[in-house]
N, C-alpha and C positions, 0 to 999 in steps of 0.2 A: 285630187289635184284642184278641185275648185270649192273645200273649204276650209278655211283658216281658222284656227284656234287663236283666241285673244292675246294671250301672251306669244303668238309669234305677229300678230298686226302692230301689239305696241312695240315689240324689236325691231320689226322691220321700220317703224315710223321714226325710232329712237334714233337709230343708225342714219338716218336719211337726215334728221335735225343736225346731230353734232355734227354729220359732215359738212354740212353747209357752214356753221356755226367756228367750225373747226379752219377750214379751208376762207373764209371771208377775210381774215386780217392780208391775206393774200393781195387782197383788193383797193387794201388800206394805206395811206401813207405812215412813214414811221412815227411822226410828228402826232398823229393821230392816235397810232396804236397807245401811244404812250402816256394820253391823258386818260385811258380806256383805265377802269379798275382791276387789278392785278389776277382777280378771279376771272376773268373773261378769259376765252383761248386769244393769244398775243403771235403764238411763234409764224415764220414767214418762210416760204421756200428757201432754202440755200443754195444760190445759185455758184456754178462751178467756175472754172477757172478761161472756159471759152465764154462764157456770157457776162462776166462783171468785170472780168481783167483782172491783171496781176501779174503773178512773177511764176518760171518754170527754172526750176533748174534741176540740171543731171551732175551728180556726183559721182565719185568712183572712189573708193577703200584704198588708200595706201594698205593692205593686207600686209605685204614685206615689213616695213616698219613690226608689226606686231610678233614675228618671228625674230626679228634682230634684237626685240628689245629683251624677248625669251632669252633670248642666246649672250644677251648680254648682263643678265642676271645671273643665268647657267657659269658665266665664265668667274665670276667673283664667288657662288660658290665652289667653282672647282678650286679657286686661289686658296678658299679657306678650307678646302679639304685635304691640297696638296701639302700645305703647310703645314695642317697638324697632324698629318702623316710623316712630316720632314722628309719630303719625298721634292728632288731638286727638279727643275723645270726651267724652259724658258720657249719663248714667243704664243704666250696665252691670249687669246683673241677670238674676235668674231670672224669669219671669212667665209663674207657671202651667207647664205642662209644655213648657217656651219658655227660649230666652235673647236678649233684647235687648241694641242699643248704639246711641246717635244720636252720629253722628258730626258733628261745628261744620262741617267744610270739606265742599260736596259734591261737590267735585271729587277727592275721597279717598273717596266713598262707594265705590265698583266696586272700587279697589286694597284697602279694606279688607276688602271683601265676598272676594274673591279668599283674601286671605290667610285668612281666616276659615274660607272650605272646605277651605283645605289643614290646618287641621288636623287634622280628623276627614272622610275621606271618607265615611261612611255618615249625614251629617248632612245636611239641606235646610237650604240657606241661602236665602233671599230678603230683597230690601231694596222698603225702602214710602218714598219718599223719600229723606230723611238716613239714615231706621232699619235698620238690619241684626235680621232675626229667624232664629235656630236653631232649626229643629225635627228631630226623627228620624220618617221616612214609615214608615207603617205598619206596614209588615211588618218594619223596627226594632224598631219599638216591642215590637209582637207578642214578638219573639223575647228582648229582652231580661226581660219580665215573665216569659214561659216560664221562662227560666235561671231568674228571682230564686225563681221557687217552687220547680224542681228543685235546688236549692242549699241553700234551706230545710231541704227535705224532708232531704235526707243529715245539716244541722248538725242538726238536729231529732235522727233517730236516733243521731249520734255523741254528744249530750248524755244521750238516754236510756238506751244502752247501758252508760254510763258510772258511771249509778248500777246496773247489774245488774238489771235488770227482766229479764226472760223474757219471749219471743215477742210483744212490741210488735207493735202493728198499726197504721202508719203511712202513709198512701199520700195521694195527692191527690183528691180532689173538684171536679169542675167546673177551674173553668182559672184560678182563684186560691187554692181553700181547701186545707186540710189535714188530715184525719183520723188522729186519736191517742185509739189505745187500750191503755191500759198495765195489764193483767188482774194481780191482785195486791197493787197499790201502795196501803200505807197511808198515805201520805200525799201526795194530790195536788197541796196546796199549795206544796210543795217543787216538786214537779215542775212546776209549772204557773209558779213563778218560772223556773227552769232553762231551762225551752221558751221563755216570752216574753224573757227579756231579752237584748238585742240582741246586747251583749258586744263591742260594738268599740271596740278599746282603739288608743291612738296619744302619742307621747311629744311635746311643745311646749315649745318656752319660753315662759318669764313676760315680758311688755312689762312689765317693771319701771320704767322712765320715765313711763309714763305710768299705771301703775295707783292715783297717788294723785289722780287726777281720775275720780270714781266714774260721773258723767254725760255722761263723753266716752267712745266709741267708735274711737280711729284706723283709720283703711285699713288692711287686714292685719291686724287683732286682734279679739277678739270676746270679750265676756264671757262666763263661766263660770262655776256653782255650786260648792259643794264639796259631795263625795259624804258627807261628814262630820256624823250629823245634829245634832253639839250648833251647829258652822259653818254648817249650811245653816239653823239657827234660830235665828243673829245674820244671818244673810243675806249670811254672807261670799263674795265672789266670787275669781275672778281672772282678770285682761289676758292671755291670751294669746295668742300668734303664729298665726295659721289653719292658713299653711305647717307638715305636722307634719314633725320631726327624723326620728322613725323611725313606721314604721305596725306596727302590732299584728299583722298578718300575716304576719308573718317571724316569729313567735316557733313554735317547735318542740316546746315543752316548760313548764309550769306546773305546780310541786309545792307542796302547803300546808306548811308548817313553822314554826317558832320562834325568836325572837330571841332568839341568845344573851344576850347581853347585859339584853333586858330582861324575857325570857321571855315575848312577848307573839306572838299567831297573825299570820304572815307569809305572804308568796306568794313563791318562788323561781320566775324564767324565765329563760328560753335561748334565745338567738336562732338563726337558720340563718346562712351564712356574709355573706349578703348584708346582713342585720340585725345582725349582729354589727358588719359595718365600719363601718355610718352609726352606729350608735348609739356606737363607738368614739372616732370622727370628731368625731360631736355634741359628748360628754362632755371632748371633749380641745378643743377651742375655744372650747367655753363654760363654764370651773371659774371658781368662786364665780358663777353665774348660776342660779336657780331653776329648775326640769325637771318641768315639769306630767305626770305622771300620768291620762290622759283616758281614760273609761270609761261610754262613751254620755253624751258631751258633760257630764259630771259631774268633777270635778276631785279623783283618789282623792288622790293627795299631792302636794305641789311643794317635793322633799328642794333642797339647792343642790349641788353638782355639786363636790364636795370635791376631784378628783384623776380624771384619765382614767379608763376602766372601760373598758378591752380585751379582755378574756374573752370577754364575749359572752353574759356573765349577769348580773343585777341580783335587786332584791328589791324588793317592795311590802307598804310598812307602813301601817299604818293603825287604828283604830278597829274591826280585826274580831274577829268571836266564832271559834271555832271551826271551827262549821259554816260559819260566810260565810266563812271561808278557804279551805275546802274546795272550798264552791260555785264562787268565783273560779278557783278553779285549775282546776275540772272547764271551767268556760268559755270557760276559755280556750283550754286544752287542742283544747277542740272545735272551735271556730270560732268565727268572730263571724259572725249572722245578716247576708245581706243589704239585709233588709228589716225593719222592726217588725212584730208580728202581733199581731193583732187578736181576742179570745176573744171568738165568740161565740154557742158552747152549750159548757154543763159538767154532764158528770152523772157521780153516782156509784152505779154498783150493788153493795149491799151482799151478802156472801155470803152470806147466808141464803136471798135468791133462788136462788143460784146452786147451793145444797144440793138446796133443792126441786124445779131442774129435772136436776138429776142423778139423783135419787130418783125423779123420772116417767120418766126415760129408763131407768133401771136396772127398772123396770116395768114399762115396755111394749116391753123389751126379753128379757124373761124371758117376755110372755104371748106374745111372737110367737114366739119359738123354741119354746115348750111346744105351742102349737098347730102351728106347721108337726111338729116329730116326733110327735104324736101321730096328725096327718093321713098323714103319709108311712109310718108301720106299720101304720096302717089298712088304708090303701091298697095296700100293695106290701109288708109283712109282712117277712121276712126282708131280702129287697135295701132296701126303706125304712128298715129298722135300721141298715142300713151308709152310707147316704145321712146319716143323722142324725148317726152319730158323723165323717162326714165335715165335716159342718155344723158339728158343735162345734171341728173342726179350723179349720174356716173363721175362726172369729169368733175364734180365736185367733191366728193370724195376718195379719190383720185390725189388731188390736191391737199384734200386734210388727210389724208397720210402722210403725202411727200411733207407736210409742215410737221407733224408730231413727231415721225421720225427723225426728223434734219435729216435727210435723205439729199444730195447734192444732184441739185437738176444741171445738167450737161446739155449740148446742142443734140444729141444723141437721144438722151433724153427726153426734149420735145418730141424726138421722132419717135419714139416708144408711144407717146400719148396721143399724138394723129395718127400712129396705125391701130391703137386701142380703142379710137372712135370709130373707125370703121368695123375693130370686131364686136363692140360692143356691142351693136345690133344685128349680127350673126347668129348670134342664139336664138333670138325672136325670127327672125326671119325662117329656121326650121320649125319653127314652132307655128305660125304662123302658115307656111305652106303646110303643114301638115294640117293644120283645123279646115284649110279649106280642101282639101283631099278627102277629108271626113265626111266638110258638110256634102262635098258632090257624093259620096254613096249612101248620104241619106239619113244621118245620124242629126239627132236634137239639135239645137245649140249646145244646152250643159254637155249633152255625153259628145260633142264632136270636141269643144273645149278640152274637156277632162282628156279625150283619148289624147290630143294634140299635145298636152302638156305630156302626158304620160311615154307617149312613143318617142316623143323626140329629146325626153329628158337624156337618156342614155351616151348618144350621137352627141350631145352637149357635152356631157362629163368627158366624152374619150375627147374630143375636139381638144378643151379646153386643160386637160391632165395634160397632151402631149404636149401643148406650148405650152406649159408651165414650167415641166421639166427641161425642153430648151431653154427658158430662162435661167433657171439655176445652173443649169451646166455653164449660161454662157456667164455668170456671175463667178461659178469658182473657177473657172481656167480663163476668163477674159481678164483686163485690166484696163483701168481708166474710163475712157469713155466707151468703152465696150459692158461695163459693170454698170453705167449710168441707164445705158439702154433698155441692160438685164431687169434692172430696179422699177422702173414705171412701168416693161411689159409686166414684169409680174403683177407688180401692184391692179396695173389696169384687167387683168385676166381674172383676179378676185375680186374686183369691186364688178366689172360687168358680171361675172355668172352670180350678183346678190340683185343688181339689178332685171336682170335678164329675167330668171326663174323665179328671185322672188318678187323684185318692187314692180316689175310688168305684170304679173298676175295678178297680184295682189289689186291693180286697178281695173285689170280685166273682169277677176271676178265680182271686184266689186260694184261695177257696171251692171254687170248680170244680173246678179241680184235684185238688184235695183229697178232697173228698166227691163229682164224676161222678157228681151225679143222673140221674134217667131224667127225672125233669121239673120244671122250677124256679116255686119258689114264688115266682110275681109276679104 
C-alpha cells in the first residue's frame, strides 16, 4: 500500500489534469468558451428544467382514436369482402370500440362471419343473430395502446429535437400520459403546437361529380374543411374519396422553400420508392382531376394534376407564413402522431427561479466544503490537509463528467454533490483513524501507514459498493429529478473512492518518502 508503480502515478496524475481541464469551461462564460480553439474541452453542465427555466408539460394518448381508426379500416375491408362474396348487408360501421354488419340473408350469416376473421386473425369475431361484431381481446387491445404511446413518445422527441432544445426530458407516466420538459425554451407556445398536432398527411381525389350537392354525402366520400382560414370562414369544403392515392408515410423528406414564381413560403417533399410509384401512378391516371392535400382531415390544397409527376417529389402551397412553412415541414419531417394528445398540465418556470436555486446550491455547497476542510485539519492536521486538496480534486471531476456526459444537473442534483462532499472524506477519515490505532500499538510510520491503508481498504469497498447500488436502483425505478440525484451520487461515489484510496495516498506516500518522519502527524 505505500508503493506506487509509475504507470499508476502518471494515471492517477492524468486523471486529476483532464478533470480539471475538462470541468473548467464550467467556470467560463460562453462568449469565452467560444473564442477558445475547438480542440480545448468546451462542453458546460446542462442544467435542468428547475434551474434554467422553461416549459413542463403533461400530455395524455387519445389511445381510443387508434382503435377507432383500426376499426375503421377493418370496416372497408369487410365492405370489400362482403361484396365480393355478393354476400347482402346493411348498417356497417364502427360502434364504439367495435365494428358491426347485419347481414339480410341468415343463412350467409356463418359464411360471412368466416370471412370476416380471415381477415385480421388477432380480431374476436362473434355474431348475435343476423349481426356480426368485431372486437380486439384484451391483450390486443393492451398492446396496441402500448405501441400508440411508445411511438408518440419517439414522434414527440423527433419533433423537439428538431427545433434544437438541449436535454428534453421526455418519458412516459402511468400507461397513457407523457412527460415533456424542454429546460430553456422561450417559447412554449410554438412547441406545444409542434407536440400536439397530429400531422397526418395523405393525398385524395376530389369526388368532383358530386361536390355540387353540399347536403349529400356518397359512399366512399366524406367531407372536408379547408385548412385555409379566409375558406374555412366562407365554410368551403370538399368531396373527397376516403380511399387515399398515396399515405403521408412514405414521405422521406419535407423542406420549407419558395415559389419561384410567386415568391411565396412553400413546402418541398420526397417520397421513398414505394410512395414515389403510387403517387406517380396516381398523377398519371388522374391529369386534369383535382389532388386533395389532407392534413389532419383539413384540406391544405386541391392543385389539378396538370401532367404526370414521376420524381417522386411534389410541393405544397398555400396560405403560409414563414414560420408555418417551416413548422410543416419540421412535421413532417418527423412523423405524423399515432394518436391526438391531449394537454392537460402546462407550466412554465421562469429563470429567475432557476437563478435563486443555483445561488442556494452554489451556498451550501461552499459552507459544506468549508466545514468538511476545516474539520479534516482540525482533526488530522497535516494528512487532513492532503484529504482536502484531494476533495477539491473530487468536486472537480465530479463536474468534468457531469460536462462530458451532458448529464442534466437538477436541484436534486446539487444535493447529490453536497452530500458527495461530505462522503468524500469518509474514506480517509477510516483510514486515517485507523493509522493512528496502529501508531498507538506501536508500529513504524511506513508499516502503521501501509497497515491503515490495508485494513480499512475492505470497510471502503462494502461502504461504497452498497450506495452505489442504491444509486442505480434509484436511477432505473426513479424518474426526473429522482434520476438527477441517482446521477451525481454515483458519479460522486466513483470519483471519491479514486480520490480517497488513490490521490490521498498517492500524496501521503509521497510525503513519506520524502520527509521519513519518526512519527506522523495524524
Amino acid at each position: 500500500m505505500v508503493y506506487f508503480a509509475k504507470w499508476k502515478i502518471i494515471l492517477i496524475v492524468l486523471v486529476s489534469v483532464l478533470g480539471v481541464a475538462f470541468a473548467t469551461p464550467n467556470f467560463l462564460s460562453k462568449q469565452t468558451l467560444q473564442s477558445l480553439p475547438d480542440w480545448l474541452p468546451n462542453k458546460q453542465v446542462s442544467l435542468g428544467l428547475d434551474l434554467q427555466g422553461g416549459s413542463h408539460l403533461l400530455v395524455e394518448v387519445d389511445t381510443d382514436a387508434v382503435i377507432k381508426e383500426y376499426f375503421e379500416a377493418t370496416v372497408d375491408q369487410m365492405r370489400a369482402t362482403l361484396r365480393k362474396a355478393k354476400i347482402r348487408y346493411t348498417g356497417l360501421g364502427v360502434s364504439g370500440l367495435s365494428a358491426t354488419v347485419q347481414i339480410r340473408d341468415k343463412n350467409a350469416v356463418e359464411k360471412a362471419s368466416d370471412l370476416i376473421k380471415g381477415i385480421d386473425r388477432s380480431m374476436d369475431v362473434s355474431v348475435n343473430g343476423n349481426r356480426v361484431i368485431v372486437r380486439l381481446n384484451d391483450s390486443e387491445l393492451k398492446l396496441r395502446r402500448a405501441s400508440a404511446v411508445q411511438k408518440s413518445i419517439e414522434i414527440i422527441r423527433r419533433r423537439v429535437d428538431e427545433t434544437g432544445t438541449k436535454e428534453p426530458t421526455i418519458q412516459q407516466q402511468g400507461t397513457g400520459r407523457i412527460l415533456v420538459q424542454l429546460p430553456g425554451v422561450d417559447d412554449p407556445e410554438r412547441i406545444k403546437k409542434l407536440i400536439g398536432q397530429t400531422a397526418k398527411m395523405s393525398f385524395h381525389l376530389v369526388n368532383e361529380k358530386d361536390m355540387g350537392n353540399p347536403d349529400k354525402t356518397p359512399p366512399g366520400s366524406r367531407w372536408l374543411p379547408s385548412a385555409d382560414e379566409n375558406d374555412a370562414a366562407s365554410g368551403r369544403r370538399y368531396l373527397v374519396y376516403k380511399r387515399a392515392m398515396v399515405s403521408g408515410d412514405t414521405l422521406v423528406d419535407a423542406q420549407p422553400g419558395f415559389d419561384q414564381r410567386t415568391n411565396e413560403p412553400i413546402v418541398t417533399f420526397r417520397f421513398n420508392a414505394t410512395g414515389a410509384k403510387k403517387f406517380g401512378k396516381a398523377t398519371t391516371e388522374n391529369v386534369n382531376s383535382l389532388f386533395a392535400i389532407v392534413l389532419d382531415n383539413k384540406v391544405i390544397s386541391a392543385p389539378v394534376i396538370r401532367e404526370p409527376i414521376l420524381g417522386g417529389t411534389g410541393q405544397i402551397s398555400g396560405s403560409f407564413t414563414i414560420q408555418g412553412a417551416q413548422n410543416l415541414a419540421l412535421l413532417l419531417r418527423a412523423g405524423a402522431l399515432p394518436a391526438p394528445l391531449v394537454f392537460l398540465e402546462e407550466r412554465s418556470v421562469g429563470p429567475g427561479l432557476g437563478a435563486d436555486s443555483i445561488a442556494s446550491g452554489k451556498l451550501a455547497s461552499w459552507i459544506g466544503m468549508i466545514a468538511v476542510v476545516v474539520f479534516m485539519a482540525i482533526s488530522y492536521g497535516r494528512f487532513g490537509l492532503m484529504a482536502d486538496a484531494a476533495l477539491i480534486i473530487n468536486v472537480f471531476l465530479i463536474l468534468a463528467a457531469l460536462s462530458v456526459l451532458q448529464a442534466t444537473l437538477t436541484l436534486p442534483g446539487i444535493a447529490g454533490i453536497v452530500l458527495t462532499i461530505g462522503m468524500a472524506v469518509d474514506a480517509n477519515v477510516l483510514i486515517f483513524e485507523r493509522i493512528r490505532e496502529e501508531v498507538r500499538a506501536g508500529r513504524t510510520p511506513i508499516s502503521a501507514i501501509d497497515a491503515g491503508y490495508s485494513r480499512a481498504f475492505t470497510t471502503i469497498i462494502d461502504a461504497n459498493v452498497t450506495t452505489l447500488i442504491a444509486a442505480v436502483l434509484l436511477y432505473i425505478f426513479g424518474s426526473g429529478p429522482i434520476r438527477g440525484f441517482a446521477v451525481t451520487l454515483a458519479i460522486g461515489i466513483v470519483t471519491s473512492m479514486f480520490t480517497a484510496v488513490m490521490l490521498t495516498r498517492l500524496f501521503v506516500v509521497t510525503w513519506l518518502r520524502k520527509r521519513k518522519p519518526e512519527t506522523l502527524p495524524v
